[in-house]
VOPAGU-2260 file (C-alpha; in pm, 1 decimal, decimal comma):
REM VOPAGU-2260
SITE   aa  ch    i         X         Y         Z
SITE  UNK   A    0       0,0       0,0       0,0
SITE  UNK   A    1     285,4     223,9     104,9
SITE  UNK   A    2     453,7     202,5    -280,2
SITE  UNK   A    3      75,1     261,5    -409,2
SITE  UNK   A    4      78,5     624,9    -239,0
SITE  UNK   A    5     442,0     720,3    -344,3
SITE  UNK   A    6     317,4     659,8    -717,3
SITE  UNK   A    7      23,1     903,0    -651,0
SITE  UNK   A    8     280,1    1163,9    -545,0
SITE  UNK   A    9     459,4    1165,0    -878,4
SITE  UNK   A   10     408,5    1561,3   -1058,2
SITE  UNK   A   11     216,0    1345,7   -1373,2
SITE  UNK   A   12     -86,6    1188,5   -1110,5
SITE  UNK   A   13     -89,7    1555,3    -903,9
SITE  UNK   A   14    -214,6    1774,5   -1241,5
SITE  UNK   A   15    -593,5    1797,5   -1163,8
SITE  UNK   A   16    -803,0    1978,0   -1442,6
SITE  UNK   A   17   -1022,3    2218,8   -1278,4
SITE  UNK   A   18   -1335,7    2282,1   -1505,2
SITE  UNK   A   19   -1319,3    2718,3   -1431,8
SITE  UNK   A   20   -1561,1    2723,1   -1741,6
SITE  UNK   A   21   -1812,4    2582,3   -1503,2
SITE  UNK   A   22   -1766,1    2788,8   -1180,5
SITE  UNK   A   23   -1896,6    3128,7   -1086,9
SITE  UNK   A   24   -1663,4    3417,8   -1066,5
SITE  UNK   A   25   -1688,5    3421,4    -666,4
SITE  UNK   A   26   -1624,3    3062,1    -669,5
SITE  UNK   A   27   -1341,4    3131,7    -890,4
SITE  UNK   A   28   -1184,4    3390,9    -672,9
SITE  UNK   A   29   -1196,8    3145,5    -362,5
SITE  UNK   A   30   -1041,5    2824,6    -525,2
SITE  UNK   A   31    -739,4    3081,9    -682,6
SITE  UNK   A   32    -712,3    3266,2    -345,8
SITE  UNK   A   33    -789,8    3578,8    -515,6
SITE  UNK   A   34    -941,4    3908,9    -492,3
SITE  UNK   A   35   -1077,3    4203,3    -753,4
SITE  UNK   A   36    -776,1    4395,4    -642,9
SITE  UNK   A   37    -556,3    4107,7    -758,3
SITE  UNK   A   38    -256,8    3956,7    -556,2
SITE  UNK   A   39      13,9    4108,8    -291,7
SITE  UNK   A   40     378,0    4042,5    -411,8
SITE  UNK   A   41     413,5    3805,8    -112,4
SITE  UNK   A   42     143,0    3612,5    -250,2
SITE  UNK   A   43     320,2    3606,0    -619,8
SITE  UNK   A   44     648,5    3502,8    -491,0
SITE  UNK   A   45     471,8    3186,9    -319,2
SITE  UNK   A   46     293,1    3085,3    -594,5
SITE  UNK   A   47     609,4    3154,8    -834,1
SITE  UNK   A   48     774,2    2933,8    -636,9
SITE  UNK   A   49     504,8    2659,8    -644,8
SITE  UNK   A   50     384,4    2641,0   -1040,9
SITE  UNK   A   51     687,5    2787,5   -1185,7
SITE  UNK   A   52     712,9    3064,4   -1416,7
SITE  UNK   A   53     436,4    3120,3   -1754,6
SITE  UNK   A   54     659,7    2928,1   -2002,0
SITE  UNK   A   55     615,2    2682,9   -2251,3
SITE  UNK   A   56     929,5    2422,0   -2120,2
SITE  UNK   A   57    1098,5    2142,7   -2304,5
SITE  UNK   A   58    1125,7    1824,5   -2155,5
SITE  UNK   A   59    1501,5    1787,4   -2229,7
SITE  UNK   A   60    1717,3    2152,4   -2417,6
SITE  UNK   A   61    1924,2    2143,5   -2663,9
SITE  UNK   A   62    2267,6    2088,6   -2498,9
SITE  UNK   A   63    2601,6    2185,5   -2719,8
SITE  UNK   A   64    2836,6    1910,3   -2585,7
SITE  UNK   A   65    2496,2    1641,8   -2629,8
SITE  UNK   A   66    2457,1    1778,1   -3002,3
SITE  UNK   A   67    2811,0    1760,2   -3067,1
SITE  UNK   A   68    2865,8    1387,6   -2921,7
SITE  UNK   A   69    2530,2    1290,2   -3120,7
SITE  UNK   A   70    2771,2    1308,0   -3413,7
SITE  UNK   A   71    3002,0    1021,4   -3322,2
SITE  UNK   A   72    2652,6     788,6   -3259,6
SITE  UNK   A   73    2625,0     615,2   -3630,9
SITE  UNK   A   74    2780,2     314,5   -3632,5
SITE  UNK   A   75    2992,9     369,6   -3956,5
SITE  UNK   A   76    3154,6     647,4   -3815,4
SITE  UNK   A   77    3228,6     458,9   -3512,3
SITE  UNK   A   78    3382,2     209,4   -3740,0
SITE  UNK   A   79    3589,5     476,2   -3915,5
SITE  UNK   A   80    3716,0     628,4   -3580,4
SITE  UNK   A   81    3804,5     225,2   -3498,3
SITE  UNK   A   82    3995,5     240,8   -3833,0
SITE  UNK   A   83    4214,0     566,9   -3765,1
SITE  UNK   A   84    4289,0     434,0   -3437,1
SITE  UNK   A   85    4418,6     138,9   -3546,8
SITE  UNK   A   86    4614,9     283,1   -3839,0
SITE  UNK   A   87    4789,1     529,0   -3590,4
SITE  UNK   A   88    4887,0     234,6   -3428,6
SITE  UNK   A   89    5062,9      63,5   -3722,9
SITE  UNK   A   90    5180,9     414,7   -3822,9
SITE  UNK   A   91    5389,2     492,7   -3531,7
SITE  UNK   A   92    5531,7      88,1   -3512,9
SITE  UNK   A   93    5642,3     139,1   -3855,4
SITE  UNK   A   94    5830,6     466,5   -3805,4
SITE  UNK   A   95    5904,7     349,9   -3466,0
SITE  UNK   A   96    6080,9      36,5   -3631,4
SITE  UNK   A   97    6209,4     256,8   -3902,3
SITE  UNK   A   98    6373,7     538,2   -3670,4
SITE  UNK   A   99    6566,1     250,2   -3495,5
SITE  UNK   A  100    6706,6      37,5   -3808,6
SITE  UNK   A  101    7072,6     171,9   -3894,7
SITE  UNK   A  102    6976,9      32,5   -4239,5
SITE  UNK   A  103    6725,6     297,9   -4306,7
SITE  UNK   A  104    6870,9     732,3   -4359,1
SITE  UNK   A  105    6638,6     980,1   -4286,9
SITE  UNK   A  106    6324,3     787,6   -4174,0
SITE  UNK   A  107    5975,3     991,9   -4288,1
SITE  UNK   A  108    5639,4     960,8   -4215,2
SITE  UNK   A  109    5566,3     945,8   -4621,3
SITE  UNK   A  110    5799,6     655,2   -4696,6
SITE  UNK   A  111    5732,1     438,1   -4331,3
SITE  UNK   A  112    5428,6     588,8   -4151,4
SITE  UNK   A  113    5186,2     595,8   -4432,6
SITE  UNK   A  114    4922,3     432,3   -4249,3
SITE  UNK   A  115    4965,2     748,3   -4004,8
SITE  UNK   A  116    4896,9     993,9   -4315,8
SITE  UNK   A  117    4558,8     729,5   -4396,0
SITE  UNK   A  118    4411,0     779,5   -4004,1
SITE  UNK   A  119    4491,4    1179,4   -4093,7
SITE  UNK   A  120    4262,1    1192,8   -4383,0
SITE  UNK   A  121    4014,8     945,3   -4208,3
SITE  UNK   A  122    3952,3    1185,0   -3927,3
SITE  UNK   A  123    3942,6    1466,4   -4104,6
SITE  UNK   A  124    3634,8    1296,9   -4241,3
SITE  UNK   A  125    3491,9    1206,8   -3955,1
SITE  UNK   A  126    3511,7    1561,5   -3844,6
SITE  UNK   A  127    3412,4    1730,6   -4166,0
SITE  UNK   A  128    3113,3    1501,4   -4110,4
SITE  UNK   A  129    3070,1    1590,8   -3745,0
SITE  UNK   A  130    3105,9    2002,6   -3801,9
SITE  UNK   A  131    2822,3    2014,7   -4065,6
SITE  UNK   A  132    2554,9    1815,9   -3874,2
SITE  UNK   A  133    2625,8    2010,8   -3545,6
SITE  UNK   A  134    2598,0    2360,0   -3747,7
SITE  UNK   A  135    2289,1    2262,7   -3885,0
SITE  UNK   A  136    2138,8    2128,5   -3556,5
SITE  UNK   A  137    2261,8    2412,6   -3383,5
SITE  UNK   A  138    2102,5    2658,1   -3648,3
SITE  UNK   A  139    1770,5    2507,9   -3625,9
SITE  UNK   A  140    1771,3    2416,6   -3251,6
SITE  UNK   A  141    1830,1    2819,5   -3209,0
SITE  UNK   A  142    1541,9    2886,5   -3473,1
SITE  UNK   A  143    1277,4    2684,6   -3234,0
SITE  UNK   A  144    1411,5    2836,9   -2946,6
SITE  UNK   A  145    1340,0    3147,3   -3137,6
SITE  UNK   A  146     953,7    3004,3   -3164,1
SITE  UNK   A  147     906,6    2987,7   -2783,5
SITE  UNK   A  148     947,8    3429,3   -2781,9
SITE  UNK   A  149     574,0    3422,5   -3001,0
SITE  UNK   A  150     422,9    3305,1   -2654,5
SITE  UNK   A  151     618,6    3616,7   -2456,4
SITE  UNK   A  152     481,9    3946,1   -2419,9
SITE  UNK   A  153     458,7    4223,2   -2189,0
SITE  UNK   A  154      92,1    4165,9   -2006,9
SITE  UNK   A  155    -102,1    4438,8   -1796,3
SITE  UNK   A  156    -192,0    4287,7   -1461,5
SITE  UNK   A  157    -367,3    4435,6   -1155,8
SITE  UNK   A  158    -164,8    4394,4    -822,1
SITE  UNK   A  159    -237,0    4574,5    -489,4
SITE  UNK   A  160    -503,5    4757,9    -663,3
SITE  UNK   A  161    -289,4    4901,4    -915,3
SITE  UNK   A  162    -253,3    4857,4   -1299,3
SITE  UNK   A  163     117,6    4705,7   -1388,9
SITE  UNK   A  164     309,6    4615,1   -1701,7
SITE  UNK   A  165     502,8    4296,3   -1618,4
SITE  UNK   A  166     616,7    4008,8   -1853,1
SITE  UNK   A  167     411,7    3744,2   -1965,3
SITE  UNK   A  168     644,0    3488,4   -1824,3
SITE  UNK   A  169     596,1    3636,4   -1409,4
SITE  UNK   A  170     216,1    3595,4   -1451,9
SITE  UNK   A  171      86,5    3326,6   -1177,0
SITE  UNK   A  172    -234,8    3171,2   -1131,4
SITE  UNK   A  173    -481,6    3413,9    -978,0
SITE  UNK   A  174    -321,0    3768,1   -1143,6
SITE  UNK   A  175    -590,7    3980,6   -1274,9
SITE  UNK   A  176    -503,7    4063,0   -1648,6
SITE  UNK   A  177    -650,6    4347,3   -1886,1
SITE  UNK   A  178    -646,5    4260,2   -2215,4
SITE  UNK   A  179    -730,4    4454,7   -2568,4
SITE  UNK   A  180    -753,9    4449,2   -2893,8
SITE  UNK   A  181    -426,2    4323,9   -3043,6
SITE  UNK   A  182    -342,1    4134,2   -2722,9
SITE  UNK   A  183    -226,4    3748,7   -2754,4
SITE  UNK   A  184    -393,4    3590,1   -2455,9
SITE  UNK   A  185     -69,4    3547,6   -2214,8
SITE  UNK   A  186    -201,7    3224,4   -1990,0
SITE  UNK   A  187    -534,4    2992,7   -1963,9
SITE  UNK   A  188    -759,2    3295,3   -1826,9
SITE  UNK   A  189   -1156,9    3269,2   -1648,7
SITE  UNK   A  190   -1363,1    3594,7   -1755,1
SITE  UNK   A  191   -1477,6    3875,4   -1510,8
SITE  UNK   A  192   -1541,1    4134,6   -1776,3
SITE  UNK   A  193   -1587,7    4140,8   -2121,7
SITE  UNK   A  194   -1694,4    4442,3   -2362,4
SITE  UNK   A  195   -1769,3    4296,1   -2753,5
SITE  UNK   A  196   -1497,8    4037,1   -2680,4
SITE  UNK   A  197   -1375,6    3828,6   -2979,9
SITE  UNK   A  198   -1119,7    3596,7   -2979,6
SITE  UNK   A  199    -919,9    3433,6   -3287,0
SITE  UNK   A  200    -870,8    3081,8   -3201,3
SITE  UNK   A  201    -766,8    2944,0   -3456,5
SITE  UNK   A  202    -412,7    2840,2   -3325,9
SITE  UNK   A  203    -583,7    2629,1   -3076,0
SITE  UNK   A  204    -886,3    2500,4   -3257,7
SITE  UNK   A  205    -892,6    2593,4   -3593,2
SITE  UNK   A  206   -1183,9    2795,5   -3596,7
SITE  UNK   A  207   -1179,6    3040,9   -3912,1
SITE  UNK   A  208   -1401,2    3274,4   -3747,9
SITE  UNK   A  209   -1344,1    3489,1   -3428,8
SITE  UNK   A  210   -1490,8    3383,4   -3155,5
SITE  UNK   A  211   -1738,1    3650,0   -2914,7
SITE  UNK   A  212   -1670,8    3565,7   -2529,4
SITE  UNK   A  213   -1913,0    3601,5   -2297,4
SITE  UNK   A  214   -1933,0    3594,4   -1902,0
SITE  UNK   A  215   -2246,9    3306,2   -1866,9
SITE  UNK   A  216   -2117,0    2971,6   -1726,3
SITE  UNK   A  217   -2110,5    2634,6   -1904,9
SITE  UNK   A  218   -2135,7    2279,1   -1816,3
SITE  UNK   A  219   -1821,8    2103,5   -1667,3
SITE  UNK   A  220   -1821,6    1859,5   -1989,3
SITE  UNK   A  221   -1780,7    2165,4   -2247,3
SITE  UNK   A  222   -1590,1    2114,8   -2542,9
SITE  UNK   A  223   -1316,4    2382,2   -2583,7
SITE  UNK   A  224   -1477,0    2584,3   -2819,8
SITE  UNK   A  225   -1782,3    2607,8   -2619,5
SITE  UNK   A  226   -1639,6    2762,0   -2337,4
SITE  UNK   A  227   -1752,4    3095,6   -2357,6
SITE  UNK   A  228   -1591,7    3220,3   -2090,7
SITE  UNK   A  229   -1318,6    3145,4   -2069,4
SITE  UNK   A  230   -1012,9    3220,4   -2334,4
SITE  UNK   A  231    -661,0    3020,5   -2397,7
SITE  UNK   A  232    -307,4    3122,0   -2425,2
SITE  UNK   A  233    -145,3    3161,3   -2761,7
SITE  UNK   A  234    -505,6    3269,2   -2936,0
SITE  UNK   A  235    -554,8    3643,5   -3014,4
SITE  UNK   A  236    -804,7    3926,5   -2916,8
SITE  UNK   A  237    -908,0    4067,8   -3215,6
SITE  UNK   A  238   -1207,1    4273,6   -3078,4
SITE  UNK   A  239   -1325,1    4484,6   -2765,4
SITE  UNK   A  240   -1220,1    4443,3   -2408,3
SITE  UNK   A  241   -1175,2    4264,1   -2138,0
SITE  UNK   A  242   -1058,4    4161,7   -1748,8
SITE  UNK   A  243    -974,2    3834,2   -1669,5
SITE  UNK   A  244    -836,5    3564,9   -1409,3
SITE  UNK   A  245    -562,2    3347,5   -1446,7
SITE  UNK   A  246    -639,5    3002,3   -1396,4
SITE  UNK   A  247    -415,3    2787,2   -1549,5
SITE  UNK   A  248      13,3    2914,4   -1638,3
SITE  UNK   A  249     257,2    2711,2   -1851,7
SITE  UNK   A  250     252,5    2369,4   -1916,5
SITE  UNK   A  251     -78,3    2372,2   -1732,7
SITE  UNK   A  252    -192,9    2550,8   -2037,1
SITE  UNK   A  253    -418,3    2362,0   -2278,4
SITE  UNK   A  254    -123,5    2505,3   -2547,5
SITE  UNK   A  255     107,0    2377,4   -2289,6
SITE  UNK   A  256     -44,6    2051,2   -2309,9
SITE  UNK   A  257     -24,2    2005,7   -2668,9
SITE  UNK   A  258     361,2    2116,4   -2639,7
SITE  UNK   A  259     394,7    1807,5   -2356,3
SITE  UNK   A  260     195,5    1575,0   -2655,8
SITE  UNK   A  261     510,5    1685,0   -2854,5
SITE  UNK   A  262     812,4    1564,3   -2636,1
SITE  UNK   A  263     821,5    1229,2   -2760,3
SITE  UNK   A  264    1103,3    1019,4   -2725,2
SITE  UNK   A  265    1349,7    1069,6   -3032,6
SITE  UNK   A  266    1348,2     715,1   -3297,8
SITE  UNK   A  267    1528,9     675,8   -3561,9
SITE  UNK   A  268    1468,0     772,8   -3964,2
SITE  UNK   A  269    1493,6     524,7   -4222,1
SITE  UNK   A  270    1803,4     627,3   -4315,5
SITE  UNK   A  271    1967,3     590,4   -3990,9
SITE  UNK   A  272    1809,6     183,7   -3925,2
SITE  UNK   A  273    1920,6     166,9   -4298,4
SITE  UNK   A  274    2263,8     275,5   -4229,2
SITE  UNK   A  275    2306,9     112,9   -3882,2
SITE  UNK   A  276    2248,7    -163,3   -4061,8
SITE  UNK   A  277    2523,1    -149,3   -4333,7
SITE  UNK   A  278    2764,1     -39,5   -4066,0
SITE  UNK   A  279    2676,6    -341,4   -3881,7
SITE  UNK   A  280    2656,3    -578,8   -4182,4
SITE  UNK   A  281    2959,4    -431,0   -4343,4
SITE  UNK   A  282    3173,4    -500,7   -3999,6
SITE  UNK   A  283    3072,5    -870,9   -3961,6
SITE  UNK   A  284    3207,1    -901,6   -4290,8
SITE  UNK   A  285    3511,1    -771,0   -4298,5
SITE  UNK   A  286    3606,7    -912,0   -3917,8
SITE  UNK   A  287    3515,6   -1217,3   -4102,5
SITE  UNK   A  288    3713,5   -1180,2   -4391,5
SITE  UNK   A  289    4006,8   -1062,1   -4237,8
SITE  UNK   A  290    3990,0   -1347,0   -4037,1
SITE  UNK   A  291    3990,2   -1541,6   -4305,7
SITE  UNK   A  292    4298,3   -1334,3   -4471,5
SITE  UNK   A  293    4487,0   -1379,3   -4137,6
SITE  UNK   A  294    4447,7   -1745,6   -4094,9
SITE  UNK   A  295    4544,3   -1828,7   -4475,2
SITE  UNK   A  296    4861,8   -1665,8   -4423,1
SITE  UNK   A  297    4954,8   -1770,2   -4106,9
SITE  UNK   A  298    4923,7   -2136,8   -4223,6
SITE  UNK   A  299    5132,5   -2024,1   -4553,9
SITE  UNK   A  300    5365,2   -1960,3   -4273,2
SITE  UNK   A  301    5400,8   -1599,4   -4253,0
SITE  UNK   A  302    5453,9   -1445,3   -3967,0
SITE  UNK   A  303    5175,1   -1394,5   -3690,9
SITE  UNK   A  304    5223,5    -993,3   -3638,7
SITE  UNK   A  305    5282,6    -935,8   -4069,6
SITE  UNK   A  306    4942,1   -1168,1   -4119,7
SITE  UNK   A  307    4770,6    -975,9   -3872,7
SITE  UNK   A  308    4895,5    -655,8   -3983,9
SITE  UNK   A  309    4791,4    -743,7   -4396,6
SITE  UNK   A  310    4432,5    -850,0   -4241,6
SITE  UNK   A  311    4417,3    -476,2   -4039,4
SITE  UNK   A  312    4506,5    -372,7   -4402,6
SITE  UNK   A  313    4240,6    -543,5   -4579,2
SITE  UNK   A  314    3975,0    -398,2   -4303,5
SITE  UNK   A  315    4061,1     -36,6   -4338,3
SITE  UNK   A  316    4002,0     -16,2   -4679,7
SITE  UNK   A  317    3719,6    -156,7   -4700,3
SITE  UNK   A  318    3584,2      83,4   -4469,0
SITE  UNK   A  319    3362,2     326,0   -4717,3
SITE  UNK   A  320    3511,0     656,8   -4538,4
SITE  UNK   A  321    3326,3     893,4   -4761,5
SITE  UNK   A  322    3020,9     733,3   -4740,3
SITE  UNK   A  323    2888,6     930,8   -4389,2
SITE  UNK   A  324    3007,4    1269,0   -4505,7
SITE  UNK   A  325    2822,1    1205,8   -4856,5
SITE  UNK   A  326    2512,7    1190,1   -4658,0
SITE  UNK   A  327    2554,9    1442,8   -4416,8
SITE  UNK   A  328    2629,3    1712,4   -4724,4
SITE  UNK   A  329    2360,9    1591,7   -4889,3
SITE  UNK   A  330    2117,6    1646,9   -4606,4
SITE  UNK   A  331    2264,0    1961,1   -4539,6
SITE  UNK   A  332    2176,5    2088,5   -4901,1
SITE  UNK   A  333    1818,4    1954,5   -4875,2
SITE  UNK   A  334    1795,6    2167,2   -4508,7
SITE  UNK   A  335    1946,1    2449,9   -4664,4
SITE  UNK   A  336    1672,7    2453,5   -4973,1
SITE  UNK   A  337    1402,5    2439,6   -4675,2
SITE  UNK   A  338    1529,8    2709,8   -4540,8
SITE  UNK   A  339    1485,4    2927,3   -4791,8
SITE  UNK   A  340    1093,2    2836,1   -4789,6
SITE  UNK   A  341    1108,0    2890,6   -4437,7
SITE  UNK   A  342    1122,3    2543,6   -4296,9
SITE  UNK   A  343    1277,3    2475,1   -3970,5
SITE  UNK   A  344    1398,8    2152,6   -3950,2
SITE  UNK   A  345    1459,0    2039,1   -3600,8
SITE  UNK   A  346    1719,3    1724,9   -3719,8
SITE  UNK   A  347    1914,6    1674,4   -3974,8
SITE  UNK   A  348    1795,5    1324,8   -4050,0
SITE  UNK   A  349    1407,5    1455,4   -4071,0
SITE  UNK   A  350    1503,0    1596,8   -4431,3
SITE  UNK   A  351    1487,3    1209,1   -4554,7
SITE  UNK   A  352    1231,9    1142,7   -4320,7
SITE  UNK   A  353     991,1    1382,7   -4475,6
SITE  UNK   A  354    1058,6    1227,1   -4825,8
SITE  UNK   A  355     945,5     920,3   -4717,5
SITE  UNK   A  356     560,5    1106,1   -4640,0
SITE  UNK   A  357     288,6    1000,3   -4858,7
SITE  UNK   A  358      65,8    1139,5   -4722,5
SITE  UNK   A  359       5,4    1485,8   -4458,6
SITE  UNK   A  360    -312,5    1572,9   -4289,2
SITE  UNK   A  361    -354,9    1903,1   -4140,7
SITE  UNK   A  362    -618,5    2153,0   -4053,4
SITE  UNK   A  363    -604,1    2424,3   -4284,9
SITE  UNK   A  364    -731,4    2764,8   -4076,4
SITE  UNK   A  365    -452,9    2875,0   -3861,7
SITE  UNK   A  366    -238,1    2583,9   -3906,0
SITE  UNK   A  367    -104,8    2543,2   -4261,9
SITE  UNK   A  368    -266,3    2934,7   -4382,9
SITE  UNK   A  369    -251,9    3249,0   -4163,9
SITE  UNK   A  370    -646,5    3303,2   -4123,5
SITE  UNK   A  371    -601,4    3637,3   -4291,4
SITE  UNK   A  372    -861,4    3679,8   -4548,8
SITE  UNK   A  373    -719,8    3933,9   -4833,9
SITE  UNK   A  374    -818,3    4123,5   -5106,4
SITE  UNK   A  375    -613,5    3984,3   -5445,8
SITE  UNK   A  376    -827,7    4119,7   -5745,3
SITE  UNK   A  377   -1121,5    4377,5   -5731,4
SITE  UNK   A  378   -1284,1    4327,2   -6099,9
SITE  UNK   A  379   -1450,8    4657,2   -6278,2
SITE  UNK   A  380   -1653,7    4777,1   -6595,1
SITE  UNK   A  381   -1278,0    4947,0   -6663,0
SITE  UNK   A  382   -1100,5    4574,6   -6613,4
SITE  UNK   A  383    -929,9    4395,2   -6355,8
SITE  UNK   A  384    -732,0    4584,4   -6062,5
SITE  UNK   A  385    -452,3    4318,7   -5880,8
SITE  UNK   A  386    -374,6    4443,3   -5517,4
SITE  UNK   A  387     -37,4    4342,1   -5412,1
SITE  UNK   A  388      85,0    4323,5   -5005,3
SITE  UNK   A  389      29,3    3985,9   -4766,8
SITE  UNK   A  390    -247,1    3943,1   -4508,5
SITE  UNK   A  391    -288,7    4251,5   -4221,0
SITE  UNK   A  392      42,4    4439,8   -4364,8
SITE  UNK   A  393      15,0    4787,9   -4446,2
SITE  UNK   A  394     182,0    4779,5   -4767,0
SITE  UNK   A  395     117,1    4645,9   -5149,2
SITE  UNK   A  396      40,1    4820,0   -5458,3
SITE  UNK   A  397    -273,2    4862,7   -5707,3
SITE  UNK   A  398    -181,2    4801,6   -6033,2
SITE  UNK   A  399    -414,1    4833,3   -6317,7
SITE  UNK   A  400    -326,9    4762,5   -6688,2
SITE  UNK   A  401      47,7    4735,3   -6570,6
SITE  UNK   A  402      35,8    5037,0   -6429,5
SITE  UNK   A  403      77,4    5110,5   -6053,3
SITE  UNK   A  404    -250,5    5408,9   -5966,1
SITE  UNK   A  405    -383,4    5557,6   -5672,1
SITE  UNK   A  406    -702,7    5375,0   -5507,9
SITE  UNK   A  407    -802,3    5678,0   -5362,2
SITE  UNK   A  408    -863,4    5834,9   -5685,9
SITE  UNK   A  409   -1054,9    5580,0   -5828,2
SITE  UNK   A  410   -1401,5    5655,2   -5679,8
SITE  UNK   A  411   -1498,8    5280,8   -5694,2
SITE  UNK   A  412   -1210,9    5121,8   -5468,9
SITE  UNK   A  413   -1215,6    5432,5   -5290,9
């Protein structure tokens, strides 16, 4: 019984989802320890400390020295690094040997340390290899970093009885927040006021259309997009006023728990089982050939350390050294291409991952298209008028028969 209640103590089995959709605003205040004045510092510093701050966190970060020993993991290059090793070894005997016969002037690496020279130019590979899939990581690792800043904002709270600017990320449950048009909705917030409140949801739930909020309570079983009352952080106000509660910060979030549905544990691509494979294939043979090699010659009756040194030989060569850095270059040009269409890509592997899709399915409102409805081509008596620009920007021209006018002059798109 005793192990039963430790497992009920674990932070996964404590997250209770409190339906605030459900509640009225008194009972709301009580259960958040709140009041219409909003909280005393004291009171923020305690619950800082309890639910952490209003941030969207990763499971495990992106770590330099993890990224940059993540390119010694593939089994071929393992096998390459086993190769230079070795042919150091034989390298220095040789000069070693050479240095120390009075028959032989002038020893040099070139002319009795070449397998020294081969381990050179094998780990140059290896690190060739190694420096362009940690740039790219790093690049795009910084990119979705990047990401996380959408979801931080300066927020206008209500502490002590006064109005107070304060970042997004300090908010705790219970703050009172004011929010605007314009405003993305800093943390999982209950209604107290709203004046024409619309919301754009679409982030969350793919609603095309803005949502109007209201202050009437709904059944503890509502769907998401029935809950009236309440609005969710990451979706937008795009209309009127409001005041609201903070219920629920961070990972507590309902966009908090999609980000937790995200942090799966890492597999690998196709290309990675495929090559694990080879490496793994392609060692069994060789140990077996050289095996082979080495027992042939020893029973030829050449020496034991020249028969073992001939198989080592054999084994090294057959090693495909440019095979890893072929790949990595070539995924690093299909990343780069990406880029340019303004595709992160978390992993270098995904690039052949994503080739391998037949199929996607997506929501299209908010997801895949920006929910901004524009103007392309107004058509008139006169002919057809294009409008340049992209969604809500400012900018863009009218251009009529080739020709860039004035829509203020023309008294139909004015």
């Amino acid at each position: 019984m005793l192990k039963k209640k430790k497992k009920k103590e674990t932070p996964e089995e404590e997250i209770v989802v409190t339906p605030w959709h459900s509640y009225e605003t008194k009972q709301v205040f009580e259960d958040l320890g709140s009041e219409e004045k909003g909280l005393w510092e004291h009171d923020v510093a305690t619950r800082l400390e309890k639910y952490g701050h209003n941030k969207l966190t990763i499971s495990e970060k992106f770590k330099v020295l993890k990224m940059i020993m993540e390119q010694f993991t593939n089994f071929l290059v393992l096998l390459l690094i086993a190769a230079g090793i070795i042919s150091i070894g034989f390298g220095l005997n040789n000069y070693i040997h050479a240095l120390k016969d009075p028959g032989i002037v002038n020893a040099t690496l070139l002319e009795h340390g070449t397998e020294i020279i081969d381990a050179i130019a094998i780990f140059a590979i290896v690190i060739l290899n190694a420096i362009i899939g940690f740039v790219q990581d790093f690049r795009s690792n910084q990119a979705l970093e990047k990401l996380k800043e959408y979801f931080e904002q300066d927020v206008v709270v209500i502490r002590e009885g006064k109005e107070q600017i304060i970042h997004s990320s300090d908010l705790v449950p219970g703050d009172i927040v004011n929010l605007e048009v314009g405003d993305k909705i800093p943390a999982d917030c209950r209604l107290l006021e709203a004046n024409n409140f619309k919301i754009d949801e679409a982030p969350l739930t793919g609603e095309s259309h803005p949502i109007t909020k209201n202050l009437e309570v709904v059944s503890a079983d509502a769907r998401l997009h029935d809950r009236k009352n309440m609005v969710y952080s990451g979706t937008t106000c795009v209309y009127g006023r409001a005041q609201a509660i903070v219920a629920e910060t961070g990972m507590r979030t309902e966009m908090g728990k999609i980000a937790e549905l995200t942090q799966v544990k890492e597999e690998m691509t196709p290309l990675q089982q495929a090559l694990d494979k080879l490496g793994k294939v392609l060692g069994i043979i060789i140990l077996v050939i050289c095996a082979i090699v080495m027992i042939v010659n020893a029973s030829l009756g050449e020496p034991l350390l020249e028969s073992f040194e001939v198989a080592i030989s054999l084994a090294i060569s057959a090693v495909p050294e440019g095979l890893p850095a072929a790949i990595v270059i070539t995924l690093a040009i299909g990343v780069s291409k990406m880029a340019k269409r303004k595709t992160i890509v978390s992993r270098l592997p995904a690039v052949e991952t994503l080739g391998s899709v037949d199929y996607i399915c997506s929501d299209k409102t908010g997801t895949l298209t920006r929910n901004e409805m524009t103007v392309k081509e107004v058509w008139k008596l006169q002919g057809k008028t294009e409008i340049g620009g992209s969604g809500y920007l400012l900018d863009g021209e009218f251009i009529q028969d080739g020709k860039t006018i004035n829509p203020l002059e023309d008294p139909i798109l004015n």
